[in-house]
N, C-alpha and C positions, 0 to 999 in steps of 0.2 A: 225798455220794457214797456209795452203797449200796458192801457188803465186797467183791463180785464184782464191781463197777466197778475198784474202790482193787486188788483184786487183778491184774485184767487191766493194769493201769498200772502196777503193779509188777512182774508179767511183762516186759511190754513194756519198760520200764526195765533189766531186769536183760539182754535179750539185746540190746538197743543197745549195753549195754558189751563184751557179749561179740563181736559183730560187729565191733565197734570197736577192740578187741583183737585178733581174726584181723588185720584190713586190716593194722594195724599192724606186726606179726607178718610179712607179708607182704611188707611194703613193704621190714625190714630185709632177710628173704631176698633178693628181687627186689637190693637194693643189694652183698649178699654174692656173689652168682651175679654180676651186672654189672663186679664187680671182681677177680673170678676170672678167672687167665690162661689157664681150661680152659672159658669159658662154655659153656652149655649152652644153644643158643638154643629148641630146642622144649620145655623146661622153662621158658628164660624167657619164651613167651609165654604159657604153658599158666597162670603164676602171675600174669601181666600179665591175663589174664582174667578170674582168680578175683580176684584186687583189684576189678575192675572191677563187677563182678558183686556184690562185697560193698558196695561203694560204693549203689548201686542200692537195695540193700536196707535200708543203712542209711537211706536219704534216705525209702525205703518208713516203715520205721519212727517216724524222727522225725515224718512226719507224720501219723501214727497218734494220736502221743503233744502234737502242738501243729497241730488242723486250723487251715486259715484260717476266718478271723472272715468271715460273710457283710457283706457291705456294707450 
């Protein structure tokens, strides 16, 4: 694996966690808002999107980082 290969996969690597870490992030919010006796419902879809959204991207990414194997 030439350095700007092994680089771009360690990019790649490094903002999976970080995406992975928003979702997460997210996901307590979204649980903090939900148990709030003042919800906020066009906040909680606005954040239910952006989850969503991050989801997407991360699944983008993993398979940047593991393509399918041709048959």
């Amino acid at each position: 694996m030439s350095e700007e290969a092994f680089d771009h996969v360690t990019s790649l690597q490094i903002r999976l966690t970080e995406l992975r870490n928003e979702h997460r992030d997210l996901d307590d919010a979204i649980s903090r808002l939900q148990d709030s006796p003042q919800e906020d419902e066009l906040l909680l879809r606005r954040l239910k999107k952006r989850k969503l959204a991050l989801k997407d991207r991360i699944a983008v990414v993993e398979r940047m980082l593991e393509p399918d194997e041709l048959a």
